[in-house]
TORKOL-4160 file (C-alpha; in steps of 0.2 Angstrom, whole numbers, padded with zeros to 4 digits, m for minus):
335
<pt num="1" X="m0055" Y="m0198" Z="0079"/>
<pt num="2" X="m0060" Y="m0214" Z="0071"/>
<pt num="3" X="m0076" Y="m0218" Z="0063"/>
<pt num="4" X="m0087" Y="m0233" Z="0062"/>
<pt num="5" X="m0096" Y="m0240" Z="0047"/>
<pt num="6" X="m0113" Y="m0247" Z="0049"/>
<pt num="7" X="m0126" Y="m0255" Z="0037"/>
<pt num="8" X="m0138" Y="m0245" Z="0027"/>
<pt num="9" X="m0153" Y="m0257" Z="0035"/>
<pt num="10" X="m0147" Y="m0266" Z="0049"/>
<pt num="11" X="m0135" Y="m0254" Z="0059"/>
<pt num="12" X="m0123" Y="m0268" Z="0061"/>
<pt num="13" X="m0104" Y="m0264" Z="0063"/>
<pt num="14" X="m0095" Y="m0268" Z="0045"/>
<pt num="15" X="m0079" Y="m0261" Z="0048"/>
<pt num="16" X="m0071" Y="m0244" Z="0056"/>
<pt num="17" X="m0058" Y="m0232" Z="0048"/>
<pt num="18" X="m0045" Y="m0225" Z="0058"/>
<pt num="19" X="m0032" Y="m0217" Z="0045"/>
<pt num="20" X="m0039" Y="m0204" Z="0032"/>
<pt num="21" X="m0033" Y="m0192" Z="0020"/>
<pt num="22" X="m0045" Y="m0177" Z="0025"/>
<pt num="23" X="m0061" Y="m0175" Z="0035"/>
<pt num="24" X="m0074" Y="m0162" Z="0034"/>
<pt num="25" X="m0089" Y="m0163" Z="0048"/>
<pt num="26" X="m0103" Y="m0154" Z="0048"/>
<pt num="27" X="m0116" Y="m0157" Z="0061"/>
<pt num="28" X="m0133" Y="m0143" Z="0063"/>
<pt num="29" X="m0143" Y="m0137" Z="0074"/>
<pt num="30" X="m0160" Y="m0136" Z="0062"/>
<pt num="31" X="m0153" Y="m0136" Z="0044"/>
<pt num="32" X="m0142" Y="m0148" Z="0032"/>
<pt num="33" X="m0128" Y="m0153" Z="0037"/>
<pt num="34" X="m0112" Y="m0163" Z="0028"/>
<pt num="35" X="m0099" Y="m0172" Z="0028"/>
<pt num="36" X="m0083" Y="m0179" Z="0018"/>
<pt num="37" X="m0072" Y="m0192" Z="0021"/>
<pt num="38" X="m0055" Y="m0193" Z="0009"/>
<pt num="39" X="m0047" Y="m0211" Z="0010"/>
<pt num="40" X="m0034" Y="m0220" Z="0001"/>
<pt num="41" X="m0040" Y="m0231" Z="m0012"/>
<pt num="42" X="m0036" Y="m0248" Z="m0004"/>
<pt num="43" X="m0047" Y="m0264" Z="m0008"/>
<pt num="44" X="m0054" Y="m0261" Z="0009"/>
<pt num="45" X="m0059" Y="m0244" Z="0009"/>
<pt num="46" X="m0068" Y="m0246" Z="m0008"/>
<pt num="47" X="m0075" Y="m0260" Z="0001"/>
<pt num="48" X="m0080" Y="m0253" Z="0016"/>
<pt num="49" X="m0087" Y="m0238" Z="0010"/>
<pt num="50" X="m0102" Y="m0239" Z="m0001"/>
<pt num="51" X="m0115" Y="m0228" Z="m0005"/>
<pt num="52" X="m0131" Y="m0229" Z="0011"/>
<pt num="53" X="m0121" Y="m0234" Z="0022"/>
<pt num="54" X="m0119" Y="m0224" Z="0038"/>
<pt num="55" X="m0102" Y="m0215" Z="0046"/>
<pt num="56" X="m0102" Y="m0212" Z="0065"/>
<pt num="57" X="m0088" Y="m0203" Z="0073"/>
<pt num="58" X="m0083" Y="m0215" Z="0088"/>
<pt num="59" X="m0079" Y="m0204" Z="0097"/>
<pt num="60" X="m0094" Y="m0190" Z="0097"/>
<pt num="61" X="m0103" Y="m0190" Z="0114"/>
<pt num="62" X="m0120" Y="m0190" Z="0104"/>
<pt num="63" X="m0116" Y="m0199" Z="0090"/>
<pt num="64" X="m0125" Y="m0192" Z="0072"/>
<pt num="65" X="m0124" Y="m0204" Z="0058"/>
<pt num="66" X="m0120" Y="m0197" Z="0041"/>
<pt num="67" X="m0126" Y="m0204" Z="0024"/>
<pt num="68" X="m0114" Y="m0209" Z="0013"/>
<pt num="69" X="m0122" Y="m0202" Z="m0003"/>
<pt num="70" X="m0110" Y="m0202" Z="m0015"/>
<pt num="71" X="m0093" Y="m0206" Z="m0019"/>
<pt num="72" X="m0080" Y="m0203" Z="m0033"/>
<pt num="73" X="m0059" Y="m0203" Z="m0038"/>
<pt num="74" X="m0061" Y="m0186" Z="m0049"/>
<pt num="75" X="m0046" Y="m0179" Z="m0038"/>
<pt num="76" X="m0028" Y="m0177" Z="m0042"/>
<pt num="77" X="m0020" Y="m0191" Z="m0032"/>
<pt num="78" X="m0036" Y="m0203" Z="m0036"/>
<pt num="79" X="m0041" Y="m0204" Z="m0018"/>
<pt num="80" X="m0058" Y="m0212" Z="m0014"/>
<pt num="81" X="m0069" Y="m0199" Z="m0008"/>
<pt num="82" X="m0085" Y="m0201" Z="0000"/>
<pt num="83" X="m0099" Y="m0187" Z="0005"/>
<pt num="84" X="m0114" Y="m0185" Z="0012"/>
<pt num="85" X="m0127" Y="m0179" Z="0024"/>
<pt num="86" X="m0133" Y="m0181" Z="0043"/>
<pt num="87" X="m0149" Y="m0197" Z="0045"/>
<pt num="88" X="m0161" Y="m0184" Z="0045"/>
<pt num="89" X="m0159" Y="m0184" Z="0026"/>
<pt num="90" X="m0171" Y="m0197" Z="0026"/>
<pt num="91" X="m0183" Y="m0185" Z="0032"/>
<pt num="92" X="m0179" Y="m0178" Z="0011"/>
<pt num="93" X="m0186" Y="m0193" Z="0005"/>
<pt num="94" X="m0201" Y="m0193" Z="0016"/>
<pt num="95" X="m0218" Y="m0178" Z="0011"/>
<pt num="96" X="m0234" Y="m0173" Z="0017"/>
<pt num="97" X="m0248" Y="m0161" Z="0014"/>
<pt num="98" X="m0252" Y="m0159" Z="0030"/>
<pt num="99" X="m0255" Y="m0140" Z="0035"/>
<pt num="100" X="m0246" Y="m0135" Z="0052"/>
<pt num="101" X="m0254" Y="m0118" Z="0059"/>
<pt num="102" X="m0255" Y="m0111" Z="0077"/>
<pt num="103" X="m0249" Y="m0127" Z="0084"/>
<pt num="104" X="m0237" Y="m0132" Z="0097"/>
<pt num="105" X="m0218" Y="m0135" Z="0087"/>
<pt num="106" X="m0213" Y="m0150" Z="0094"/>
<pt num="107" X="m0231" Y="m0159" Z="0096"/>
<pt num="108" X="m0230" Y="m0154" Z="0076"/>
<pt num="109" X="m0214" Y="m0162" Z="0070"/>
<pt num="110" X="m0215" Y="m0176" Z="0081"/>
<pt num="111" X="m0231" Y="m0178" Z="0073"/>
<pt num="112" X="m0227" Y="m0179" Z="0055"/>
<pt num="113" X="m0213" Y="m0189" Z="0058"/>
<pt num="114" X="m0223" Y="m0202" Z="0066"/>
<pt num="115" X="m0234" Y="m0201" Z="0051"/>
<pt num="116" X="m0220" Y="m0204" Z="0037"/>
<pt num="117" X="m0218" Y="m0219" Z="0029"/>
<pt num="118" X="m0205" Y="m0234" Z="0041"/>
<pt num="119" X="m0186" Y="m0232" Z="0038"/>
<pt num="120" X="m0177" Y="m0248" Z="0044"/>
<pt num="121" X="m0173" Y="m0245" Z="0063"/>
<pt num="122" X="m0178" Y="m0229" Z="0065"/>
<pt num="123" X="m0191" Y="m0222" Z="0077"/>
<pt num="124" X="m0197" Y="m0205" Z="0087"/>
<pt num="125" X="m0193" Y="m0199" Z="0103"/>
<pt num="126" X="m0207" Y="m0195" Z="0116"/>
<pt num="127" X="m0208" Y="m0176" Z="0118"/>
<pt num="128" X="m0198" Y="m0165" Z="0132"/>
<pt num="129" X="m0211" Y="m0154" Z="0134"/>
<pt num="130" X="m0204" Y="m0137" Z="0124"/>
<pt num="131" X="m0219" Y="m0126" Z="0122"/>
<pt num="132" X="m0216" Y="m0115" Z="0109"/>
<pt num="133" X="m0230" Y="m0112" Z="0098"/>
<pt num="134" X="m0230" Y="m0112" Z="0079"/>
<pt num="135" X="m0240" Y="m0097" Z="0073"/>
<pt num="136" X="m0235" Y="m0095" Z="0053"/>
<pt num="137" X="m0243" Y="m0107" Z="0040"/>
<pt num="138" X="m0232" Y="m0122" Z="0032"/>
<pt num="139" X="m0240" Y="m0135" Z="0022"/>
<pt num="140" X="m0233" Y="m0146" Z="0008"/>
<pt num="141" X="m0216" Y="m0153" Z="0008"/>
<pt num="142" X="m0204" Y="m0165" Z="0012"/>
<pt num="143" X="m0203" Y="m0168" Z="0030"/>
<pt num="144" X="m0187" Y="m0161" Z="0031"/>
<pt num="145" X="m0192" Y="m0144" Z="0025"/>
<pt num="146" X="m0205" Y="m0145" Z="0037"/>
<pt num="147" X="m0194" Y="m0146" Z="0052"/>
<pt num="148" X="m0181" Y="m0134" Z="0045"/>
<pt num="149" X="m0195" Y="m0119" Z="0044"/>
<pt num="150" X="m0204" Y="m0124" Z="0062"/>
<pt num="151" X="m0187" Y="m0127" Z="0070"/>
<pt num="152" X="m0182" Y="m0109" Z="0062"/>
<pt num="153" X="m0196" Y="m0100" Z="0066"/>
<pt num="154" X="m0197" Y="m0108" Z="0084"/>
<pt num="155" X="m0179" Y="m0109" Z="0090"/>
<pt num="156" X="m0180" Y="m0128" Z="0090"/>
<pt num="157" X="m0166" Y="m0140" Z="0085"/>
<pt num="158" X="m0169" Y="m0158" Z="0075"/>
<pt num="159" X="m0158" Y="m0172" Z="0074"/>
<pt num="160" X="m0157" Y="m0193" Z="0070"/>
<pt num="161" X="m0148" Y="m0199" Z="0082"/>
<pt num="162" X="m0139" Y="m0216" Z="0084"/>
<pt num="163" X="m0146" Y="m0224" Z="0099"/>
<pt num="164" X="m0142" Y="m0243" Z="0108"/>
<pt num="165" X="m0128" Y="m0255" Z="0106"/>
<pt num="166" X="m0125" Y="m0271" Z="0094"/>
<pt num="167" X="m0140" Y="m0279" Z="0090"/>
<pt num="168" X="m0151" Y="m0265" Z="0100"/>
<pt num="169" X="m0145" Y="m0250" Z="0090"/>
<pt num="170" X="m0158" Y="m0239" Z="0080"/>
<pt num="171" X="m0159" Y="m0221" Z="0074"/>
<pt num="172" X="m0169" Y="m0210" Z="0085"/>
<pt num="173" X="m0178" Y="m0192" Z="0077"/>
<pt num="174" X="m0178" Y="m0181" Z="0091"/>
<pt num="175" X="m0183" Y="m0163" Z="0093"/>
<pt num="176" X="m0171" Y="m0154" Z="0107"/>
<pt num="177" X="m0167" Y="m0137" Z="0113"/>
<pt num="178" X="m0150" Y="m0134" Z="0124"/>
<pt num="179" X="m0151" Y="m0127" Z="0142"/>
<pt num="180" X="m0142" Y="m0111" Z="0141"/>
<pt num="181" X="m0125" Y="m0113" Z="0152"/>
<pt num="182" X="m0121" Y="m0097" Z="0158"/>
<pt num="183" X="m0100" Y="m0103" Z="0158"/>
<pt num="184" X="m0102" Y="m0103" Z="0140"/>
<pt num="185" X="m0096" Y="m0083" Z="0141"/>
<pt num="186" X="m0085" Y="m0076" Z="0125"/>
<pt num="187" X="m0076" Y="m0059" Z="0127"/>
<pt num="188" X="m0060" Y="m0053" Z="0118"/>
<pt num="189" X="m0054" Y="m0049" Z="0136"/>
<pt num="190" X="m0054" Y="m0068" Z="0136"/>
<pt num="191" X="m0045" Y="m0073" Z="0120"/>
<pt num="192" X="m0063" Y="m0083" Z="0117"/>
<pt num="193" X="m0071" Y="m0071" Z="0104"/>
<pt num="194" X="m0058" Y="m0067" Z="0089"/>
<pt num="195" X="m0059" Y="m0058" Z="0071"/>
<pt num="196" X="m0074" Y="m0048" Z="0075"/>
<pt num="197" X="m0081" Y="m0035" Z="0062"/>
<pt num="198" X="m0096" Y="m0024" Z="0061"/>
<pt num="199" X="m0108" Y="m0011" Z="0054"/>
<pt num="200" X="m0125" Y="m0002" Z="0059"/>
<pt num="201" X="m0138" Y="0009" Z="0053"/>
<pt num="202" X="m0155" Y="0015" Z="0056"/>
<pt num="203" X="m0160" Y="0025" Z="0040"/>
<pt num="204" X="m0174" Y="0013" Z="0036"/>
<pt num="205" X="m0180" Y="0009" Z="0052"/>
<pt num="206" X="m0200" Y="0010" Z="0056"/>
<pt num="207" X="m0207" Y="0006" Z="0073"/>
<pt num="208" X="m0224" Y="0011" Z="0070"/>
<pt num="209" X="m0235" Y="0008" Z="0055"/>
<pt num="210" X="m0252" Y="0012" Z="0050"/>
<pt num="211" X="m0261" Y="0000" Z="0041"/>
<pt num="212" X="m0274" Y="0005" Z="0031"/>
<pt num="213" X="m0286" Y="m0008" Z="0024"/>
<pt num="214" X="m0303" Y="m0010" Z="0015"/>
<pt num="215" X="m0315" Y="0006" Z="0013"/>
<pt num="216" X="m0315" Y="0021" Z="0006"/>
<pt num="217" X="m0312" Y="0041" Z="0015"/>
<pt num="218" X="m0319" Y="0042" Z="0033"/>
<pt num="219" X="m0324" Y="0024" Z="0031"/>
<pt num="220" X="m0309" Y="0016" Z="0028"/>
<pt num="221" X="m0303" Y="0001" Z="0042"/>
<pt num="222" X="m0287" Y="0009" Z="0049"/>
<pt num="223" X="m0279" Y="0000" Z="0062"/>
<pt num="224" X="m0260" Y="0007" Z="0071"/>
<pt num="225" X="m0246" Y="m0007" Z="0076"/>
<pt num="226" X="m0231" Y="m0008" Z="0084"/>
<pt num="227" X="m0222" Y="0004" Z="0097"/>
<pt num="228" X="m0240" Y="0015" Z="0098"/>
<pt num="229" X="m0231" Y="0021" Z="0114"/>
<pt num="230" X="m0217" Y="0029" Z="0106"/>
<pt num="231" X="m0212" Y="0048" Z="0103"/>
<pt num="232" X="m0203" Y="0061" Z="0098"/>
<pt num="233" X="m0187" Y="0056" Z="0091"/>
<pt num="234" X="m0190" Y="0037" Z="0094"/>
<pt num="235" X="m0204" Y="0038" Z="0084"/>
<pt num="236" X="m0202" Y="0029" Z="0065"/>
<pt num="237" X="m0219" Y="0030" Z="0057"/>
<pt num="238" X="m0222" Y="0021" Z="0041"/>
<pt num="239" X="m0241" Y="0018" Z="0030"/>
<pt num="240" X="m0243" Y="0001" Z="0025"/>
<pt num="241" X="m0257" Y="m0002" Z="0013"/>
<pt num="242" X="m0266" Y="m0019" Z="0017"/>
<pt num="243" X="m0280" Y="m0015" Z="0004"/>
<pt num="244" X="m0278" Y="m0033" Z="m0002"/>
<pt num="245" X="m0284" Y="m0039" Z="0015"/>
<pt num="246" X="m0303" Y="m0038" Z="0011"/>
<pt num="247" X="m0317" Y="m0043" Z="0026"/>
<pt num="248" X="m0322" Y="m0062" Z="0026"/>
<pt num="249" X="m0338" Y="m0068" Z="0026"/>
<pt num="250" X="m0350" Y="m0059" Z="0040"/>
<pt num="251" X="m0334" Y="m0048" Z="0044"/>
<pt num="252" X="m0337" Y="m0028" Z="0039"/>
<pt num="253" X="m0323" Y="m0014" Z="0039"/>
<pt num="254" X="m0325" Y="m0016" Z="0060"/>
<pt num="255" X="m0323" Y="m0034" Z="0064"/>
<pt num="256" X="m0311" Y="m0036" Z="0078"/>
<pt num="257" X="m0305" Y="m0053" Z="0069"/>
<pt num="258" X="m0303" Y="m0041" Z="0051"/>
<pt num="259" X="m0295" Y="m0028" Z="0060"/>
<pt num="260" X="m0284" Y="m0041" Z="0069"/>
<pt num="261" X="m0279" Y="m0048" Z="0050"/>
<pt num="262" X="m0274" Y="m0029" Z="0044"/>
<pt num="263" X="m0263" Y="m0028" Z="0062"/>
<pt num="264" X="m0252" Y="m0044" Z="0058"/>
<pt num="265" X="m0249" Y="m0037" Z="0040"/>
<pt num="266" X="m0241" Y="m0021" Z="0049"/>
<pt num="267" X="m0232" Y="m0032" Z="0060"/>
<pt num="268" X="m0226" Y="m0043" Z="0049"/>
<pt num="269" X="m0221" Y="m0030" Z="0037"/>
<pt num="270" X="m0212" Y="m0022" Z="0052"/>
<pt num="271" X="m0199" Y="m0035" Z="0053"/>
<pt num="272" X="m0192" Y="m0029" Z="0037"/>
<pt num="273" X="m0189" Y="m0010" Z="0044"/>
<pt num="274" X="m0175" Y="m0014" Z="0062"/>
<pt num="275" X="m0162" Y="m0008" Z="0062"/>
<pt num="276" X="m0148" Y="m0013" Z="0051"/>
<pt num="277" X="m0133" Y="m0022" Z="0060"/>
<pt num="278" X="m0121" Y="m0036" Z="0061"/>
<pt num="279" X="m0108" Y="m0041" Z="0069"/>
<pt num="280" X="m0096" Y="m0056" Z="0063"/>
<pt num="281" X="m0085" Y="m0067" Z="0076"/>
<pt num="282" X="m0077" Y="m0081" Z="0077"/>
<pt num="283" X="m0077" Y="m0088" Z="0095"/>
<pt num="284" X="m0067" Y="m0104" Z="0105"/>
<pt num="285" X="m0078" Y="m0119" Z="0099"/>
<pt num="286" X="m0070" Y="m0132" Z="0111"/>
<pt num="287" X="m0084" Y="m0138" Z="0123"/>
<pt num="288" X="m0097" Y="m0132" Z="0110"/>
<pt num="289" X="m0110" Y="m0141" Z="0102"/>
<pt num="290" X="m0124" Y="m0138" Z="0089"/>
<pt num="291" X="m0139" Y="m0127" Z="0098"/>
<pt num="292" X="m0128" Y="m0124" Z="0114"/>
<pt num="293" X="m0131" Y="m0105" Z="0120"/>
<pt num="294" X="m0116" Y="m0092" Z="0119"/>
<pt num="295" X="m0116" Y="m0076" Z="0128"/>
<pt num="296" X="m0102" Y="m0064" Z="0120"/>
<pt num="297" X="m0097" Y="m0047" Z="0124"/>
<pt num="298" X="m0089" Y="m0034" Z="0115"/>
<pt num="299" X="m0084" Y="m0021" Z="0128"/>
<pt num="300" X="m0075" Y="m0008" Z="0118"/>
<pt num="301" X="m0092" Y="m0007" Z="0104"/>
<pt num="302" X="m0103" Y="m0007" Z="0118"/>
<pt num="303" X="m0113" Y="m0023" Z="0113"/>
<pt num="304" X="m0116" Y="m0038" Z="0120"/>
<pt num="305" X="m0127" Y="m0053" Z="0113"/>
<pt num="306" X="m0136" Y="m0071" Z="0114"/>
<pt num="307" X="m0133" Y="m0082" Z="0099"/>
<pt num="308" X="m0136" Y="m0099" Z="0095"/>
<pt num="309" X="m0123" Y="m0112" Z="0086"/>
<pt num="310" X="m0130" Y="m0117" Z="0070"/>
<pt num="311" X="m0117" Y="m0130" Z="0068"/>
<pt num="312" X="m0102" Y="m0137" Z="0073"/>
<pt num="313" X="m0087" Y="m0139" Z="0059"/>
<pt num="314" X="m0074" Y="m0152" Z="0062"/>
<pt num="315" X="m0061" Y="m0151" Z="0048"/>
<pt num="316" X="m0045" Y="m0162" Z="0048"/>
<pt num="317" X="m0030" Y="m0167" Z="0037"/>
<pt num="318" X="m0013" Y="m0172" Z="0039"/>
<pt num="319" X="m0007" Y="m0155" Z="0046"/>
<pt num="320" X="m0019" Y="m0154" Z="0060"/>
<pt num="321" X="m0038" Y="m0152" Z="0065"/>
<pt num="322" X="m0047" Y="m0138" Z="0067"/>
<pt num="323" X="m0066" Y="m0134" Z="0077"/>
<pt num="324" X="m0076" Y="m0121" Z="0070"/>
<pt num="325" X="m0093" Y="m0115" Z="0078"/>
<pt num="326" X="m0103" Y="m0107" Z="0062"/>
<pt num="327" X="m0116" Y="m0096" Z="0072"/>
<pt num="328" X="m0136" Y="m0092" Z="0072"/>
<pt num="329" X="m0142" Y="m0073" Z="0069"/>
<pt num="330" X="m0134" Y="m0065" Z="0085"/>
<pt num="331" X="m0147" Y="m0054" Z="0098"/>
<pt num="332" X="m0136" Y="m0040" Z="0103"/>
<pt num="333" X="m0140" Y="m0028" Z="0116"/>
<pt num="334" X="m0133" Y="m0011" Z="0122"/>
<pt num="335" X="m0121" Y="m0014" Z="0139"/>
């Protein structure tokens, strides 16, 4: 592993480093991100490494520049030390006001980066088409808190990605999602899936909530939500008073859009009241990249799940190197 150093503006090759003291690698899937790079102080190195410039590992199949944002000495053997975060911290020093609501995700954040203010080199990726829609309200931020909560919300990743060859390269923003590959399979059976713990519980779980809203007695809007169809013992009922959603406008206690406003309050409130469980793994991240699809399996607790990798971890130092996959909010299922 070796990494190239380009310039802050122009992207042009000013040196590479190929002999360090420790690496730490973080790339995501829809969140931060960060690196660190510990070198020897030589001329060269303090040179080399200077804070904007970017650091791409040569050897990454899609190659993610990191920022070099700051860097210090304040370590025991005086080492340089250098730290950062992934391009799309550029997207931090970019804002808007624009409100995105009920729109398609990617239409969305390919929208608002087009919008931002030019970065030297860097441009948008056309769309690929992913049709997940954005059905919260988010309105007022950086950029890059923009694309972290749509991209959370909507299963979507985001990167800056370095794209083209000497005098051609430029950073690419690109929203993408992984094809779920069906080899990427993790069982303890395996030796793929490691160190796995859990807990459950259900004493606070509701699966049906009645939502009462504006009105008074008899006349009181009342709406039901959730698993209506459920009963006897998978039945959860819970009340949830929606008296602060008041009628808009022509709307009375009976409006299907009022009554519609006092279902979402159940449902949303909802989501606070599954069931309680987790199960923590570490899995075989060779072959895995951020957003890939893993589908693990835990015979023995009866569980199997779908889950995301949130990032990939690359840490390296004299003794060896070492690939972690930090994983998304796992899906489990019953076998």
């Amino acid at each position: 592993m070796t990494f190239d150093i380009l310039d802050e503006t122009t992207l042009a090759r000013l040196g590479n480093i190929d002999v360090w003291v420790s690496v730490y690698w973080d790339e995501p899937y829809n969140t931060e991100g960060s690196f660190s790079l510990e070198v020897r102080p030589t001329p060269e190195n303090l040179a080399l490494l200077r804070e904007g410039r970017w650091v791409v590992r040569t050897d990454a199949a899609v190659k993610i520049p990191m920022r070099i944002c700051y860097r210090s000495n304040e370590n025991e053997d005086a080492n340089l030390v250098v730290t950062g975060c992934p391009a799309t911290w550029i997207y931090t020093k970019r804002v808007s006001v624009s409100a995105i609501k009920n729109e398609n995700a990617e239409t969305a954040m390919l929208t608002l980066a087009k919008a931002a203010k030019p970065w030297p080199r860097l441009e948008v990726a056309e769309p690929k088409g992913f049709d997940t829609k954005f059905e919260n309200q988010t309105s007022g931020a950086a950029l890059f808190d923009y694309f972290k909560t749509v991209g959370a919300a909507c299963d979507l990743g985001f990167r800056v990605i370095l794209s083209g060859k000497n005098s051609t390269k430029k950073l690419v923003f690109e929203v993408f999602r992984p094809t779920a590959d069906p080899n990427n399979r993790f069982s303890p059976k395996w030796g793929s899936l490691t160190g796995a713990s859990w807990a459950f519980g259900d004493g606070s779980y509701a699966n049906v909530a009645l939502v009462p809203g504006a009105g008074e007695g008899k006349d009181r809007a009342m709406v039901w939500v959730g698993d209506t169809d459920a009963a006897g013992a998978q039945r959860r009922e819970m009340i949830i008073d929606a008296r602060d959603v008041q009628p808009e406008d022509s709307e009375t206690n009976t409006s299907a859009s009022y009554l519609k406003r006092l279902a979402d309050r159940g449902a949303a409130k909802l989501l606070d009241q599954l069931r309680s469980g987790s199960i923590e793994m570490t899995l075989d991240a060779d072959g895995l990249e951020p957003g890939d699809v893993c589908f693990c399996s835990l015979p023995d607790l009866g569980y199997k799940a779908t889950v995301r990798v949130a990032d990939i971890i690359i840490q390296s130092q004299m003794d060896g190197t070492t690939r972690t996959a930090r994983l998304g909010t796992p899906v489990w299922h019953k076998i």
